[in-house]
N, C-alpha and C positions, 0 to 999 in steps of 0.2 A: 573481358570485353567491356568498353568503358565508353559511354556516352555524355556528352557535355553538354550543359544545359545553361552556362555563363558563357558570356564572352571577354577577350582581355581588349586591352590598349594594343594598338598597332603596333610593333619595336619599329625604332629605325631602322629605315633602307626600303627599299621594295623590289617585288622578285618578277614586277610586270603583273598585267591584270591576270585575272583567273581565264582561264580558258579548258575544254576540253582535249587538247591535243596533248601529244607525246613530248613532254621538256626533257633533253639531256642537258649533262651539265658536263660539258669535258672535266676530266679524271685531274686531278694537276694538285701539285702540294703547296701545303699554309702555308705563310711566310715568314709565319712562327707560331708558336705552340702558345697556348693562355699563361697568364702571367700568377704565380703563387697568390690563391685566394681571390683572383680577381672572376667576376663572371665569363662562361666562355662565351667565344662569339662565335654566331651560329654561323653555318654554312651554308650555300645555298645549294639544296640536295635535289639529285635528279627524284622525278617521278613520271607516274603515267595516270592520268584524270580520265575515266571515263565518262561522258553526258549521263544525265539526270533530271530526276525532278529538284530544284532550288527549296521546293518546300520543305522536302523530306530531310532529315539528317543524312550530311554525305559518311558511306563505313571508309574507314582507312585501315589498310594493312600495311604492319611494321614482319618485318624477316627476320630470322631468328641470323645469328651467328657464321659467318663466312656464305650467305646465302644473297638474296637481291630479290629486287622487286617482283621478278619474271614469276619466285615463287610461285605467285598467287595466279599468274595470266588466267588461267582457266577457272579460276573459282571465283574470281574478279570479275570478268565476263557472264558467267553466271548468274553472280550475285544481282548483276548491273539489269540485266533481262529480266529475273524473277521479282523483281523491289522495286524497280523503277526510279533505284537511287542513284548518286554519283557514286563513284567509288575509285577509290585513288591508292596506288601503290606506288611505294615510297623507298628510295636505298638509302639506308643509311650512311653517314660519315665512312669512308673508308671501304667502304661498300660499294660493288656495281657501277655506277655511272658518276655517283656522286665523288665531289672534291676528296681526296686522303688529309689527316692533318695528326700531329703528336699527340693530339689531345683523345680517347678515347672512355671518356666517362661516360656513364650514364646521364650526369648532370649536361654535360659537352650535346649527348641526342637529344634531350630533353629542350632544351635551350633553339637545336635544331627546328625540331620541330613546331614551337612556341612562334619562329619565323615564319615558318611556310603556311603554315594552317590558315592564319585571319588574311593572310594576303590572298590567299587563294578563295576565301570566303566559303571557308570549310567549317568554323565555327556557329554550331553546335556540331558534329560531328559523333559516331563511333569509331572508337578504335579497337583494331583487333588484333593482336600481338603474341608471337610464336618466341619462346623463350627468350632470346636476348630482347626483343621487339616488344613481348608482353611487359619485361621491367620496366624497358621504356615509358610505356602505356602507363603503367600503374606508377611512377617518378612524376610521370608530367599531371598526372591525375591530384597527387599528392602536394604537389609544388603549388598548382596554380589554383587551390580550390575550386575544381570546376566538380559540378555532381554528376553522377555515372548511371546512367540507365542500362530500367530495364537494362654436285654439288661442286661439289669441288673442279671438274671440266667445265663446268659457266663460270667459274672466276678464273680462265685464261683467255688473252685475250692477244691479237697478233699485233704488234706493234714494228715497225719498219723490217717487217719480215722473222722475227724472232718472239717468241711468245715468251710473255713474262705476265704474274698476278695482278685481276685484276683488282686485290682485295689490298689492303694497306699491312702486310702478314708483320712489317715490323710495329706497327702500332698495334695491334691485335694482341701478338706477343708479350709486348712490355705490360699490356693493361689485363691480361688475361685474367688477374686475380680480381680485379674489380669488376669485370663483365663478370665472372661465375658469381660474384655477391651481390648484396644489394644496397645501397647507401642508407644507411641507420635516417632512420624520422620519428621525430616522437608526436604529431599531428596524425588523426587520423582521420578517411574522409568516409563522407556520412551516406554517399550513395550507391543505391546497386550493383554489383561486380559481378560476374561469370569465371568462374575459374574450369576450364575445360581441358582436361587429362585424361592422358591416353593409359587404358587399362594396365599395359604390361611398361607404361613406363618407370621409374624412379627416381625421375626429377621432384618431382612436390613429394616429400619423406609428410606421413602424417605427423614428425614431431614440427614443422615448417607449417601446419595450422591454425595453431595458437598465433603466431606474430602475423598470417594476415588476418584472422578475423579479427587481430587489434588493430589494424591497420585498415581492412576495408570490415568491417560492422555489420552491413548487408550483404557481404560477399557468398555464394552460393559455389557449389562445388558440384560439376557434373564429371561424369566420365565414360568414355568410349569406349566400349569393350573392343577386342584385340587390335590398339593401336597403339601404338610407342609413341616417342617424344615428339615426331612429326606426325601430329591428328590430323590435319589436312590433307595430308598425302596416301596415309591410311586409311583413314575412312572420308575421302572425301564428302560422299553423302551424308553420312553423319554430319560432320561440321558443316556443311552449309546449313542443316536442318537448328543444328543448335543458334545459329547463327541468325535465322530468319523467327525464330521462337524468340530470341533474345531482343528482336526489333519489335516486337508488339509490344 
């Protein structure tokens, strides 16, 4: 979980003013994929903005892998009554609502997000991010020097009568190897992190400790007893609670 306490420079374009309402973004593909070594260009990704207080930091949830925003509906909702925050879920590229494109990097969501966030005037924010979602989190935390505080039947979708994915399964595919790694950085960033795992998972191997406490320095290691890779799902009480302990 990652809170930002700088703001950046606006990128060009704009995604319209901030509002609380539901933005879809019809599904539809790039018109070409990023050019060798050039930055990617970000896409403008559906989400869903719940109303808030402006004072508070708004939480953002990132989806883990062939997942969508809907994830979170209920824990979003929750969150949004019990804090009195904004709070916003987010499909990633290739994901749910949002545009499909060839490019599926981490650097590619990263860049994403980097768009939507100050237009939406979501900066300072947290982010909360479920394994593909949390690299995210932890890439854009890393890239932009900002400090950190304190399944598969929803991706079909009917289309002129014949159901086809709604998930981009060939760009998933090709980039599979880079989703399951994490793009080498040799910066590391100086603010507090939550790392929350799920007891009986084996995604975070304890030899995978060494390279983030070099990478995040304050980063803290909590974990859920009987829940697996999806801690939200499984103990939902739990993770809201680590979630709302993590906002003080």
């Amino acid at each position: 979980m990652l809170r930002w306490t700088r703001a950046w420079r606006l990128p060009h374009g704009a995604l319209g003013a901030p509002g609380s309402s539901f933005s879809r973004v019809p599904v539809a593909p790039s018109s070409s994929g990023s050019r060798e070594g050039a930055e990617p260009r970000p896409l403008l990704l559906s989400y869903k903005l719940l109303d808030g207080e402006a004072a508070l930091p708004a939480v953002v949830f990132l989806h883990g892998l062939l997942g969508s925003k809907t994830n979170f509906n209920s824990i979003a909702k929750a969150l949004a009554q019990q804090t009195g925050r904004r709070v916003l879920t987010v499909d990633a590229r290739n994901h749910g609502d949002s545009p499909h494109s060839p490019d599926m990097s981490y650097e590619a969501m990263s860049q994403d997000l980097q768009g939507l966030l100050p237009q939406l005037g979501l900066v300072p924010c947290v982010l909360v991010g479920h394994s593909m979602g949390g690299k995210t989190a932890m890439l854009l935390a890393l890239q932009r020097d900002m400090a950190v505080r304190q399944f598969l039947l929803t991706n079909l979708v009917e289309v002129g009568g014949r159901f086809t994915w709604r998930v981009n399964l060939d760009a998933l595919t090709q980039h599979l190897d880079k989703i399951m790694a994490f793009p080498l950085q040799q910066e590391s960033y100086p603010g507090p992190t939550l790392f929350l795992l799920g007891g009986n998972s084996k995604f975070v191997h304890p030899s995978h400790h060494p390279e983030i406490m070099r990478l995040f320095p304050r980063a803290q290691m909590q974990t859920v007893p009987n829940a697996g890779h999806w801690v939200h799902a499984d103990r939902p009480q739990d993770f809201m609670a680590a979630i709302r302990g993590f906002l003080v």
